[in-house]
MIBAMAR-466669 format. One record per residue (C-alpha): residue in three letters; x negated, y negated, z negated. Coordinates in steps of 0.1 Angstrom, whole numbers. Example, Ala and Ser with C-alpha at 12.3 -4.5 7.8 and 13.67 -1.06 7.14 Angstrom:
BEGIN
+------+-------+-------+-------+
! resn !    xx !    yy !    zz !
+------+-------+-------+-------+
!  Ala !  -123 !    45 !   -78 !
!  Ser !  -137 !    11 !   -71 !
+------+-------+-------+-------+
This chain:
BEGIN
+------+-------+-------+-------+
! resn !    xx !    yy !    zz !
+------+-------+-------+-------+
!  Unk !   -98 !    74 !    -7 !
!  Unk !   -87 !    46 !   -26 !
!  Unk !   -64 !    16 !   -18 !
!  Unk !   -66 !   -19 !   -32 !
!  Unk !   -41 !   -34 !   -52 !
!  Unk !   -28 !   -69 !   -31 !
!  Unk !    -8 !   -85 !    -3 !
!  Unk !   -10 !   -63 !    29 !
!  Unk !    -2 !   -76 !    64 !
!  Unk !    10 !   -54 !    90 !
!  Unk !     3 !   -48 !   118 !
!  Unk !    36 !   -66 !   135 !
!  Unk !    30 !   -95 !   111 !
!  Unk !    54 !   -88 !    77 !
!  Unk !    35 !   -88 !    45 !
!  Unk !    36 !   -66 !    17 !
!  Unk !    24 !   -60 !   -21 !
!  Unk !     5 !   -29 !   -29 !
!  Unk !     4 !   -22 !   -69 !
!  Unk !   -15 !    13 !   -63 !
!  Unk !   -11 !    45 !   -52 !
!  Unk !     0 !    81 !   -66 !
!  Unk !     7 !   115 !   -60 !
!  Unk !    33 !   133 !   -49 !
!  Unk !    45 !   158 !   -77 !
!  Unk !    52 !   185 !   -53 !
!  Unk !    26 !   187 !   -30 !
!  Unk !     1 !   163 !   -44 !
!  Unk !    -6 !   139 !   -16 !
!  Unk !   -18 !   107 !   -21 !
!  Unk !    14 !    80 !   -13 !
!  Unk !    10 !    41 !   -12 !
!  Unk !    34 !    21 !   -39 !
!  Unk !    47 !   -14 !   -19 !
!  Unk !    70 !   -37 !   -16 !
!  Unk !    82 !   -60 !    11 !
!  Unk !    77 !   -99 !     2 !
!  Unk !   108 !  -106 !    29 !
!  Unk !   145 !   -93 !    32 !
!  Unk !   155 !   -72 !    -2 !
!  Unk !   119 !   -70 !    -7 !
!  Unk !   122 !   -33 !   -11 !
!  Unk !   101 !    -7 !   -28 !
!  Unk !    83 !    17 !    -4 !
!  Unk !    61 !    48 !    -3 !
!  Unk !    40 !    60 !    24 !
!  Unk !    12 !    86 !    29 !
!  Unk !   -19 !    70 !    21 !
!  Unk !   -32 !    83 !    49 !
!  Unk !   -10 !    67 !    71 !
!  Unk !   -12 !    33 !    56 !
!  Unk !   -49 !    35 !    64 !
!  Unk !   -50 !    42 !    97 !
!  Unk !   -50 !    27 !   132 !
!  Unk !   -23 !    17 !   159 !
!  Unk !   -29 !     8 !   190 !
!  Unk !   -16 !   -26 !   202 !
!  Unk !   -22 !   -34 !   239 !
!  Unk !   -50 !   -13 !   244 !
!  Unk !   -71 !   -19 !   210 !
!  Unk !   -68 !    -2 !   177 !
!  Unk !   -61 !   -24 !   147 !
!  Unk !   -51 !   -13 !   112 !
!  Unk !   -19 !    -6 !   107 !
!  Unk !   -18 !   -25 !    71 !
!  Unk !   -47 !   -56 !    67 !
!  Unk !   -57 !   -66 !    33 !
!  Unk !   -51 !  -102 !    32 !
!  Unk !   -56 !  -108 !    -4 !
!  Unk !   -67 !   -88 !   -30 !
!  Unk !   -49 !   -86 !   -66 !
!  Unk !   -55 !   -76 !  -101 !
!  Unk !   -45 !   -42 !  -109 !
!  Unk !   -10 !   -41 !  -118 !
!  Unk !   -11 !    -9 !  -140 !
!  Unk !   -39 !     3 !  -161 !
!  Unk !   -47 !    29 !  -179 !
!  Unk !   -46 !     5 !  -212 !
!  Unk !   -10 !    -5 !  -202 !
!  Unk !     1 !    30 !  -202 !
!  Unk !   -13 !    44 !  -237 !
!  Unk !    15 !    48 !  -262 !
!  Unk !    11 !    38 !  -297 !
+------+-------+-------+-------+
């Protein structure tokens, strides 16, 4: 599964920049990169599987982070070559 590069909302209404996801060096899960755009804005990981899914909310499943705009990558594979 892949996850887009952009501003997330979620699902209680504060918004967050995704620059890409990674794995975990121990046990290779996948893990969301973010950061809060409010407060300290702090840097965040979380399963990719969880920032994918569902919540309910009164009785209807919505996702627990909403794309609300799409970015540019942030790190390429260009920007990490050496030499």
């Amino acid at each position: 599964m892949q996850i887009q590069p952009g501003v997330y909302r979620h699902y209680k209404g504060p918004e967050y920049r995704v620059f890409g996801a990674a794995r975990h060096s121990e046990t290779e899960e996948w893990v969301v990169f973010y950061q809060a755009l409010y407060g300290d804005f702090g840097l965040w990981v979380r399963p990719l599987s969880m920032f994918t899914e569902s919540v309910e909310v009164d009785g209807e499943h919505v996702p627990r982070f909403a794309l609300v705009e799409a970015e540019p990558e942030r790190f390429s594979r260009a920007d990490a070559q050496v030499g």
